[in-house]
C-alpha positions in Angstrom: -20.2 82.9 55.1 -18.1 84.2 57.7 -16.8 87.7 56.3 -12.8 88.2 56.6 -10.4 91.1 57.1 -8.6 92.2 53.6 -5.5 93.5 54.4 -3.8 95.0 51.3 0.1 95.8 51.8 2.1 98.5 50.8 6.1 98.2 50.5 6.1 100.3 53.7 3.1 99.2 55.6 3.9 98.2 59.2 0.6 98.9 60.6 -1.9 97.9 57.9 -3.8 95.3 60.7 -7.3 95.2 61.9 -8.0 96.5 65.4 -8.4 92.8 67.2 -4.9 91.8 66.0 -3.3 94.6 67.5 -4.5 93.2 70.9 -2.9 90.1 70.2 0.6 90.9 69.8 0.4 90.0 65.7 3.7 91.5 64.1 3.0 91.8 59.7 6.4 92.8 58.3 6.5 93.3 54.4 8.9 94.0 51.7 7.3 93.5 48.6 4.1 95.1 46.7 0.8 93.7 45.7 0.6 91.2 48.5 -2.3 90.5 49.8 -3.4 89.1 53.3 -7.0 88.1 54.0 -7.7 86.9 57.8 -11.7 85.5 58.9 -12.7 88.2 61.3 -13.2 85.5 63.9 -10.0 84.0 63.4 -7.7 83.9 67.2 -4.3 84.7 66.5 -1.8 84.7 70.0 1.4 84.5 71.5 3.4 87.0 69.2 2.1 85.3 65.7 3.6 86.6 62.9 3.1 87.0 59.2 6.9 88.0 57.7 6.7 88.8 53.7 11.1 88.7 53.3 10.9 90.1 49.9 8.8 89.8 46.4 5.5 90.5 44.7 1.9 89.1 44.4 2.0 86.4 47.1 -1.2 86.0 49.3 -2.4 84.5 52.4 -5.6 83.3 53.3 -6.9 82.3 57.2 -10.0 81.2 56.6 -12.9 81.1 60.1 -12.9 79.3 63.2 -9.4 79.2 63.2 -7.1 79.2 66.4 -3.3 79.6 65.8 -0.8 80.2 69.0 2.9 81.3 68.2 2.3 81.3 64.2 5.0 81.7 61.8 4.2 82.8 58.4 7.4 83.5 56.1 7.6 83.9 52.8 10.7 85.0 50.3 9.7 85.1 46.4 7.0 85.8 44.2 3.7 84.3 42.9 2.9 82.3 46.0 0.4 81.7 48.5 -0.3 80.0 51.7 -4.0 78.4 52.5 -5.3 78.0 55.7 -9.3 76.8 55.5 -11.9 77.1 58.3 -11.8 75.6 61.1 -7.8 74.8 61.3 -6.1 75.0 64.8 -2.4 75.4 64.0 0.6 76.1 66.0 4.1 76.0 63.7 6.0 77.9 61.1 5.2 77.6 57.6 7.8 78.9 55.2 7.7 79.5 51.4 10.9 80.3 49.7 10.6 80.8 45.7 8.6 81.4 43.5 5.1 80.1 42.6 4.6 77.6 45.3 2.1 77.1 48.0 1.4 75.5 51.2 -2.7 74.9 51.6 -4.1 73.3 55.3 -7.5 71.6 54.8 -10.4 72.5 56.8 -10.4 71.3 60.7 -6.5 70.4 60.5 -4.9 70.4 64.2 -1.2 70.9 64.8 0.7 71.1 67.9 3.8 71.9 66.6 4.7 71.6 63.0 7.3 73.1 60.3 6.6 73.0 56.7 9.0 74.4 54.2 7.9 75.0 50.5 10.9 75.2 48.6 11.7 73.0 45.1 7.8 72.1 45.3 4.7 73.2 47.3 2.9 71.3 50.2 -0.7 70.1 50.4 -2.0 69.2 54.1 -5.6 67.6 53.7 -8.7 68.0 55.9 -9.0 66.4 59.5 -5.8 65.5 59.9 -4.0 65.8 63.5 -0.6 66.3 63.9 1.5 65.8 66.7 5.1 68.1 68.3 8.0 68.1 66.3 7.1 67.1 63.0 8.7 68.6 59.6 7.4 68.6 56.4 9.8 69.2 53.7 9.2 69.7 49.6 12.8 70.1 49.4 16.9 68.9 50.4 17.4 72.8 51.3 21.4 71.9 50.3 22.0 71.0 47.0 24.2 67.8 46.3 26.1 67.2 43.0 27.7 64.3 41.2 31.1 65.0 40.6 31.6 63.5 37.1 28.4 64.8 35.3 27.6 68.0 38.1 24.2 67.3 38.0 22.5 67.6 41.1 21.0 64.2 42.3 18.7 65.2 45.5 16.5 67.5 43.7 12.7 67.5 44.4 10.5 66.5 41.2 7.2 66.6 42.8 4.9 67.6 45.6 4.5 66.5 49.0 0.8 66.0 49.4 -0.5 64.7 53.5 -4.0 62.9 52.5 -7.3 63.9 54.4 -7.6 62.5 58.0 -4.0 61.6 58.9 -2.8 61.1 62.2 1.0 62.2 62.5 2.5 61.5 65.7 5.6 63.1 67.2 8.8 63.9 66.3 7.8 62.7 62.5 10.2 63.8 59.4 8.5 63.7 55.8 10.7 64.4 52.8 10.2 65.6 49.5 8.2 63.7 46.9 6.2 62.4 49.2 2.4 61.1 48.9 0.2 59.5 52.1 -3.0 58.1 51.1 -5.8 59.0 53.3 -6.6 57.6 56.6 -3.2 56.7 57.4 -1.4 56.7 60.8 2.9 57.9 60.8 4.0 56.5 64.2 6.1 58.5 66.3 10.0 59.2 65.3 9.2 58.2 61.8 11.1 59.2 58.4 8.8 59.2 55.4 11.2 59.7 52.1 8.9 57.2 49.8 5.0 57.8 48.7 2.6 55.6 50.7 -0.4 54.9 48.2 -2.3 52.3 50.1 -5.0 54.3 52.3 -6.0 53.9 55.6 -2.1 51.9 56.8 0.0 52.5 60.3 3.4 53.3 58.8 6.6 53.1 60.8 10.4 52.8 60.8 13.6 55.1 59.3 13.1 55.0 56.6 9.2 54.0 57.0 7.3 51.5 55.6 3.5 50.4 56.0 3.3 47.5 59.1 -0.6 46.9 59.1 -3.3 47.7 56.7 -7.3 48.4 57.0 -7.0 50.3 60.1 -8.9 53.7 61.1 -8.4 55.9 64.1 -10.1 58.5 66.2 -9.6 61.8 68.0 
């Protein structure tokens, strides 16, 4: 095993970061306590990457080896949370936790070009092997609340998690909504809104809202 960098926050560290991420232009802000960062000593972090802890306690990230990550967001604003990033993952985006006891995990040898997730009502699962294009968002949550007038209950709340199967191929400019499931295998065409679960594996979904168009299908890098 690879071994990693521990890095082990205080509520006024600024500096608390192992000499080859200074050379990258890696900014760690922190306002909390007992958070806990752990980075794979061969892990390449560039283009002013970021890990911003907003506020909270106990919440840990984990980059596991062989990763390569350009222009990086990391943001998290509660407590009890984590984000997962396993070996092998070459990631450019933001990922953003805000609450408490959620997480975002990446699976092992993941590519993204450019991709936001947002943890918010529920957490986020990205499986192994998948590749994902520019301009995609990945949402567990509304962000705005919406009520019915006659009962005020809110009616667009999220009641499960999204989970993004192993080996799926996301192409651009892709939207997927809360409660969403994607089977493995699958392929999101380009300009796609997912806001349903897709449970049949290995399908080329398309449309807004999508829907599956062909079935048995694989792809390739």
């Amino acid at each position: 095993m690879q071994p990693k960098k521990t890095v082990t926050l205080s509520p006024v560290t600024k500096t608390l970061l192992p000499k080859y991420l200074y050379r990258q232009r890696f900014l760690l802000t922190n306002k909390g306590r007992n958070n806990h960062i752990n980075i794979a000593k061969d892990a390449r972090i560039i283009g002013n990457s970021a890990i911003t802890i907003r506020q909270g306690h106990d919440n840990q990230v984990s980059i596991g080896k062989n990763g390569q990550f350009n222009k990086l967001k990391i943001d998290i604003n509660g407590n009890h949370n984590q984000i997962t990033i396993e070996d092998g993952v070459k990631f450019s985006g933001h990922l953003l936790i805000v609450g408490n006891h959620l997480y975002i995990h990446i699976g092992a040898r993941t590519t993204a070009i450019d991709c936001y997730v947002l943890a918010r009502d529920k957490s986020v699962t990205i499986g192994k092997d998948c590749m994902i294009s520019r301009g995609i968002e990945i949402r567990a949550t509304d962000v705005h609340k919406v009520y019915d007038l006659d009962s005020n209950e809110r009616i667009n709340s999220a009641h499960s998690d999204v989970v993004v199967g192993d080996q799926i191929w996301i192409a651009a400019n892709v939207t997927i909504s809360k409660n969403v499931t994607i089977a493995n295998g699958c392929i999101i065409a380009a300009g796609s809104f997912v806001n349903k679960p897709i449970e049949t594996p290995n399908c080329m979904i398309a449309g807004t809202p999508a829907k599956i168009i062909r079935q048995n299908v694989r792809w390739e890098r």
